[in-house]
PLY file of the C-alpha trace (Angstrom):
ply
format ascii 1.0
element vertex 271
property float x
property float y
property float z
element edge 270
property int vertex1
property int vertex2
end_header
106.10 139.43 69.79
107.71 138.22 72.61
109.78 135.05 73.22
110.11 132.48 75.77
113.58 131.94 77.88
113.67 128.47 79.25
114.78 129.16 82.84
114.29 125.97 84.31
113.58 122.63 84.18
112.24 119.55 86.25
113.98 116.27 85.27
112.48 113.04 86.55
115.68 110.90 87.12
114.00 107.69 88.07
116.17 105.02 89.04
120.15 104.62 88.12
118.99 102.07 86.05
117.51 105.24 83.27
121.31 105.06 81.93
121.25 101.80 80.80
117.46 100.83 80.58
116.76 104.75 79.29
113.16 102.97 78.05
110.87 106.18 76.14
112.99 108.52 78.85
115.74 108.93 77.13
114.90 109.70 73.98
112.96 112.63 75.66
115.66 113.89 77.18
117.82 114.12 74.47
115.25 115.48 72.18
114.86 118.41 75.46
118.38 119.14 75.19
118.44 119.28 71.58
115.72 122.01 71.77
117.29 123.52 74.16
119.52 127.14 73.85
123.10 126.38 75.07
123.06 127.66 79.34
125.64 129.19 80.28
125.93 126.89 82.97
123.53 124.66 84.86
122.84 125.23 88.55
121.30 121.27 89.98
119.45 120.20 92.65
118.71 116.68 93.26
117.49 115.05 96.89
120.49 112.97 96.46
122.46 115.44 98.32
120.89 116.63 101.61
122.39 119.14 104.34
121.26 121.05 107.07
122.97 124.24 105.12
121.99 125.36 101.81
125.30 124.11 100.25
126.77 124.41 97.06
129.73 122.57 95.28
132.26 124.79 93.75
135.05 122.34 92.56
136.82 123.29 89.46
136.00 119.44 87.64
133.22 117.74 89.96
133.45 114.23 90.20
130.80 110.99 88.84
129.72 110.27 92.43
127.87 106.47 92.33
125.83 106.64 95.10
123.81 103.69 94.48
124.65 100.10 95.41
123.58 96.61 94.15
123.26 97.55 90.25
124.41 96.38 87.42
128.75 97.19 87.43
128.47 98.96 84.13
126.85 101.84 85.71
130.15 102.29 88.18
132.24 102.47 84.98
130.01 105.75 83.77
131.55 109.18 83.91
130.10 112.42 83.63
133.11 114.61 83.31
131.29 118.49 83.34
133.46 121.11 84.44
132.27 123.37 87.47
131.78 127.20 88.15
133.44 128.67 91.23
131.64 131.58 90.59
128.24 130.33 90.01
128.80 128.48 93.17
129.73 132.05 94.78
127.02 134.20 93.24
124.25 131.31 94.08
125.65 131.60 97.55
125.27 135.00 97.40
121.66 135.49 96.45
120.58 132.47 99.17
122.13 134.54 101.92
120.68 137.98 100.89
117.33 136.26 100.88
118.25 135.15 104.43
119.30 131.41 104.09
122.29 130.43 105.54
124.34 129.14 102.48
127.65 127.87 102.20
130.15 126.50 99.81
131.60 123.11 99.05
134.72 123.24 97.40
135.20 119.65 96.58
131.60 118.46 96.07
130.82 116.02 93.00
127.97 114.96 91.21
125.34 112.90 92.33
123.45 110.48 90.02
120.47 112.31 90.19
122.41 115.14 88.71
124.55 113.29 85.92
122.18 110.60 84.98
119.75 112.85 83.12
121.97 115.45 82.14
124.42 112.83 80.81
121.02 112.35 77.95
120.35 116.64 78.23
124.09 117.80 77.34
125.95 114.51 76.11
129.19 116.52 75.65
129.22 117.38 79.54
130.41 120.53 77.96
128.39 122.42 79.93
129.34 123.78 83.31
127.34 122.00 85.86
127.38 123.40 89.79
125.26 121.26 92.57
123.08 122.46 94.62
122.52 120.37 97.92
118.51 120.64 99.43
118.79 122.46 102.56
116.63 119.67 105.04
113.99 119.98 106.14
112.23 121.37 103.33
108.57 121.41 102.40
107.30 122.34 98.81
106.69 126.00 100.10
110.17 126.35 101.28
111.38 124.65 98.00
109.57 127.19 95.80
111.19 130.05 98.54
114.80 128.62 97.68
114.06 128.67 93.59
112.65 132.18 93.57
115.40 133.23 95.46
117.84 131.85 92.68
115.58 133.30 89.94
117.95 135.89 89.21
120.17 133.91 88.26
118.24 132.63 84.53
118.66 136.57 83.53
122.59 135.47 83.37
121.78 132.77 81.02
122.10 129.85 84.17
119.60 127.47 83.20
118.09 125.93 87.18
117.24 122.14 86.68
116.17 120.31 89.48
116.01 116.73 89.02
113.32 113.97 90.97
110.40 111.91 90.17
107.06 112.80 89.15
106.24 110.00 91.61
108.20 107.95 93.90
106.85 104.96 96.03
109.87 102.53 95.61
107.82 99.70 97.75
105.62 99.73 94.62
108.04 99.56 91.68
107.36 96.34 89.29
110.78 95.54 87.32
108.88 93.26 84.80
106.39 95.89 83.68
107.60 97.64 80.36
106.60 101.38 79.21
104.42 99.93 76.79
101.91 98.23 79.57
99.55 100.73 81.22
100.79 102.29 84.30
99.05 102.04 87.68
95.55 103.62 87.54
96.30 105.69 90.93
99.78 107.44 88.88
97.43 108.70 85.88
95.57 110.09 88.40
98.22 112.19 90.37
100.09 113.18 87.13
97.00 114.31 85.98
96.03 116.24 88.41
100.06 118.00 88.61
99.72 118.09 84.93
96.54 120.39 85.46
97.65 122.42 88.31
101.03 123.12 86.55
99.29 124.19 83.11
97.14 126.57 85.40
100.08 128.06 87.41
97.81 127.39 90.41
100.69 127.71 92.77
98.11 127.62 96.08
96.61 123.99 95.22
100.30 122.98 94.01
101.95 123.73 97.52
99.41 122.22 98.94
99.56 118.96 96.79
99.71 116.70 99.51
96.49 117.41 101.03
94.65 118.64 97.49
96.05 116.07 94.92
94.72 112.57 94.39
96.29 109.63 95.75
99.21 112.36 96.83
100.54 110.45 99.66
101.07 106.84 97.75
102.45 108.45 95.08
105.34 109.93 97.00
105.20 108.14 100.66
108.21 111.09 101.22
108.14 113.91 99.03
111.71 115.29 98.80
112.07 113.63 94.74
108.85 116.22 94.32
110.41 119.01 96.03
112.72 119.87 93.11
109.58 120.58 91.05
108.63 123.26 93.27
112.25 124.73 93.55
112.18 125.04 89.68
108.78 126.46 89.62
110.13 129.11 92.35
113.22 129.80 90.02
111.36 130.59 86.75
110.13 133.84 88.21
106.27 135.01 89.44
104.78 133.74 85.80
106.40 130.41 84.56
105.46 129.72 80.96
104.95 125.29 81.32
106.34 123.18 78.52
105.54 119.61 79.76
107.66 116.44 77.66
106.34 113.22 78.90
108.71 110.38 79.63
106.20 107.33 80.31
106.15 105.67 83.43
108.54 103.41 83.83
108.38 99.98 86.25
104.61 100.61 86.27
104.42 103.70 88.88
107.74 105.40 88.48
106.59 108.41 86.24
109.42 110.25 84.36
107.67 113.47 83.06
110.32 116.75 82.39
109.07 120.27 82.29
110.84 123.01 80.91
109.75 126.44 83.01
110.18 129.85 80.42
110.05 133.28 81.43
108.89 135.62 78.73
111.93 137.94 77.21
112.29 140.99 75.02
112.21 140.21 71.34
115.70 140.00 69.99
116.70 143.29 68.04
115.99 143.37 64.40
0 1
1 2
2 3
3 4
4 5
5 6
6 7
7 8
8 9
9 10
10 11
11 12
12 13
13 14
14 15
15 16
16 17
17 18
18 19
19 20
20 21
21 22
22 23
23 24
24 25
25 26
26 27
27 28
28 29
29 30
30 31
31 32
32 33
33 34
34 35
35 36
36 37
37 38
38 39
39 40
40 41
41 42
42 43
43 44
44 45
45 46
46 47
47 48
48 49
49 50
50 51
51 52
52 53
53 54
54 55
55 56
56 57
57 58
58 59
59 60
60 61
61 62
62 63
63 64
64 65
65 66
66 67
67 68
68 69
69 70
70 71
71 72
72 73
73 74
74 75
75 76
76 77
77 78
78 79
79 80
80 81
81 82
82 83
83 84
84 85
85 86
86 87
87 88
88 89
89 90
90 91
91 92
92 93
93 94
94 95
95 96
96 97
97 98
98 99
99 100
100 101
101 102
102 103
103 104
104 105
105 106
106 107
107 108
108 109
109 110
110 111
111 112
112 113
113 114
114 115
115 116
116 117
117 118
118 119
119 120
120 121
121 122
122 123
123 124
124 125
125 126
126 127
127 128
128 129
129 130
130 131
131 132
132 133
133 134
134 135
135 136
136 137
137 138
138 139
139 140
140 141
141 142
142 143
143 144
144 145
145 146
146 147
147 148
148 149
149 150
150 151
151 152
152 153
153 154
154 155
155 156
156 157
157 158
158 159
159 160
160 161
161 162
162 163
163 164
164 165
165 166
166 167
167 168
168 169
169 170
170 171
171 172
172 173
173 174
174 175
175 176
176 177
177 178
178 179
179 180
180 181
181 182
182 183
183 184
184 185
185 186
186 187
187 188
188 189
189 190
190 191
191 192
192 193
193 194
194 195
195 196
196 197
197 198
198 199
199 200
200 201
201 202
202 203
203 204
204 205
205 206
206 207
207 208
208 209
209 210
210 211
211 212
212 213
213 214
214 215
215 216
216 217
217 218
218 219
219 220
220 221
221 222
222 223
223 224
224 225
225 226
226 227
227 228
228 229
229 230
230 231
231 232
232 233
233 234
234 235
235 236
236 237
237 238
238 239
239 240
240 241
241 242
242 243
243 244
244 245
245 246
246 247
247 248
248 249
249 250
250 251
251 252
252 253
253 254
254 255
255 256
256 257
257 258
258 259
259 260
260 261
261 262
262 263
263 264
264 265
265 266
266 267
267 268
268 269
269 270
């Protein structure tokens, strides 16, 4: 028998709100990470840090970067105090440029909220070294799945590849008063359905091509870069992801906060 390595993960982050109104989310999350084998490190990417160069942050002790404005001050006050991995950061660097991206390094970069904020429910001891990853732009879901299998290698090492978004994003849409108990928006069951499906199927073709194939695609994410990190984690879990899907509700009526942890099948341990 053969068992499954998780070798990535999708993370809907939601809003900065999700660390102090976690709502069903976080109990998810830190039921994932509880299930979870202990990574060697994590290697992030969030759409919170854009660049025109595959860039990633190689600083000894990243900083809590609060790139948000207008919420409540207690989120300012939270820390997420994971150490780095100069030479993740190298080695990552490494493969993008072998499998001709230009890549560079960062040697100060911190973390960005859509890194911290759901690891700070994944890994609470921020014990784990955490190294960001910033999404080369423009990107499109093909080239996002492109810059994960080209970072594949890197699960065999025991790096565990999160990218962190939203299942769906249309911010003009969010209703603060609705609770994860009322029943989301009819036109989000329908699009995380349909991913759901797609995903389950490793029907990589009609996923690519979500925003033409999948229902109600473009009002579920106006601008797709929170979706791209889906793809990016598909690409990393190698040519035949093994799908473990851990529903998070949808929070503020639309904003859905499914995670996904992508195996890869592995030699049985020795006896």
């Amino acid at each position: 028998m053969t068992a499954v390595r998780p070798a990535s993960l999708f993370l809907s982050h939601g809003s900065p709100m999700l660390a102090l109104e976690p709502g069903s989310a976080a109990p998810m999350l830190q039921a994932l990470g509880a299930a979870l084998p202990r990574p060697a490190a994590v290697l992030a990417l969030s759409p919170h840090w854009m660049a025109r160069t595959a860039t990633v942050g190689a600083s000894p002790r990243p900083a809590t970067i609060h790139d948000f404005g207008g919420f409540d001050p207690a989120l300012y006050a939270l820390q997420y105090p994971a150490p780095g991995d100069a030479a993740l950061a190298a080695r990552t660097a490494e493969l993008l440029q072998s499998a001709g991206w230009d890549a560079r390094i960062d040697p100060s970069r911190g973390l960005d909220h859509g890194v911290w904020s759901p690891l700070r429910f994944v890994f609470p001891q921020a014990d784990v070294p955490v190294v960001p990853l910033a999404m080369p732009w423009p990107l499109d879901a093909a080239g996002a799945f492109r810059l994960g299998r080209a970072l594949a290698p890197l699960a065999a090492d025991g790096v565990l590849l999160v990218g962190t978004g939203s299942l769906t994003h249309n911010l003009h849409e969010l209703d603060f008063g609705a609770t994860v108990q009322e029943p989301p928006a009819a036109h989000v069951v329908d699009f995380v359905d349909w991913m759901r499906d797609a995903i389950d199927r490793g029907d990589f073709t009609a996923l690519l091509d979500y925003r033409r194939r999948a229902p109600h695609a473009v009002r579920a994410h106006p601008t797709d870069e929170h979706l791209l990190p889906l793809f990016w984690a598909l690409g990393a879990a190698g040519p035949t992801p093994i799908p473990h899907h851990w529903p998070g509700g949808v929070h503020y009526g639309t904003l859905s906060m499914d995670a996904w942890v992508f195996g890869t099948a592995s030699a049985p341990a020795a006896a």
